[in-house]
C-alpha positions in Angstrom: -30.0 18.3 -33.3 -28.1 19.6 -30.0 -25.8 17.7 -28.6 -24.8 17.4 -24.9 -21.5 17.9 -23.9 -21.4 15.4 -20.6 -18.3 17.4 -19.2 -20.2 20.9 -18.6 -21.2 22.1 -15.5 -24.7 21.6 -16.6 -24.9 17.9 -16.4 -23.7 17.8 -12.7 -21.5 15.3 -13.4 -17.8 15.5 -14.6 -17.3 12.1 -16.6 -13.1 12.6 -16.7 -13.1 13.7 -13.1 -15.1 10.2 -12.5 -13.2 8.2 -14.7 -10.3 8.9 -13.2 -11.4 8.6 -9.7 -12.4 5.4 -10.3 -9.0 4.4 -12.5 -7.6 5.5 -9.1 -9.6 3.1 -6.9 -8.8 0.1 -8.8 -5.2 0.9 -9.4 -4.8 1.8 -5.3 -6.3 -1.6 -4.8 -4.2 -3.5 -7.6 -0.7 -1.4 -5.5 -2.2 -2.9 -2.3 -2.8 -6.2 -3.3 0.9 -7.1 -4.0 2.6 -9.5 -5.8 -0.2 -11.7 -5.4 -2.4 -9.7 -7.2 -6.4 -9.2 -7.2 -9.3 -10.8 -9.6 -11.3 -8.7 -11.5 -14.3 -9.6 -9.4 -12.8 -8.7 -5.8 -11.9 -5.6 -7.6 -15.9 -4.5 -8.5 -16.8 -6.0 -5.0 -14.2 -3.9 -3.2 -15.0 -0.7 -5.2 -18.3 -1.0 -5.7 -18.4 -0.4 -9.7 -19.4 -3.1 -11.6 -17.7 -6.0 -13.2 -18.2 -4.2 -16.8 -16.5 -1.6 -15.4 -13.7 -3.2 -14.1 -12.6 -4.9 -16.9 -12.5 -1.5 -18.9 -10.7 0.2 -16.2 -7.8 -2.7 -15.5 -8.0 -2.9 -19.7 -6.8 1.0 -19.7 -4.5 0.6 -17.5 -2.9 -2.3 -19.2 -3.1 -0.3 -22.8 -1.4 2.2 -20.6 1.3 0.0 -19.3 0.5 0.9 -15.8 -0.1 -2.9 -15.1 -0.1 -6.5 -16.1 -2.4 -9.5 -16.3 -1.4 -12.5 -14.4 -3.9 -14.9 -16.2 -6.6 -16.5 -15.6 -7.8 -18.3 -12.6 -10.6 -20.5 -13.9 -10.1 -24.3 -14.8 -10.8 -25.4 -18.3 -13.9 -25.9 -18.9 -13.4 -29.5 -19.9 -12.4 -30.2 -16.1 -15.6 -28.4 -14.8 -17.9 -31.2 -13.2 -21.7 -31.3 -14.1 -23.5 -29.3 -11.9 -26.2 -32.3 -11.4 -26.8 -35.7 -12.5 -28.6 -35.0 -15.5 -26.6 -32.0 -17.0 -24.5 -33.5 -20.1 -20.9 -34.2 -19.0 -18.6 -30.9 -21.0 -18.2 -31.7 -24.7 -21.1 -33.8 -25.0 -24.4 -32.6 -26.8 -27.4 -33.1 -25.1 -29.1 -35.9 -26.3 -26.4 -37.8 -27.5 -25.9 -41.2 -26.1 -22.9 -43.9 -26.2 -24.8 -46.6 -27.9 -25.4 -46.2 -31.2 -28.5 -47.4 -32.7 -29.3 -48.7 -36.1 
């Protein structure tokens, strides 16, 4: 079986080159950005790359001490209203009533 070796000049495309391109983008963006910092998400809207991508990127670059996460900006999920009047109220199971029944 031959394998393909994704860095030749053959494929067209130079995965390293690429991966650090876009390690670049996100960590010019994350410099801009300030002390206030940037979400994930604004971060694959602004560059274009996708969330997936992202989050191994910013995950790199935090392995490689090059930055820090601030935490996360989302409420618990207990707090999170229903999104109708018939969706089960968070850490109920649908179904379930208050009354019991004998």
């Amino acid at each position: 079986m031959a394998y393909v070796n994704r860095t030749n000049a053959e494929s067209g495309v130079n995965l390293l080159a690429l991966r650090s391109h876009n390690a670049a983008l996100v960590l010019d963006l994350l410099r801009t950005a300030g002390e206030g910092g940037i979400s994930r998400l604004e971060l694959a809207e602004r560059t274009g790359l996708t969330p997936q991508a992202v989050s191994k990127i910013t995950a790199r670059l935090r392995a490689d001490g090059l930055v820090a996460r601030r935490g996360a900006a989302r409420r618990p999920a207990a707090s999170r209203a229903p999104c109708c009047g018939s969706c089960p109220r968070p850490g109920t199971r649908s179904g379930s009533t208050s009354t019991a029944t004998r």
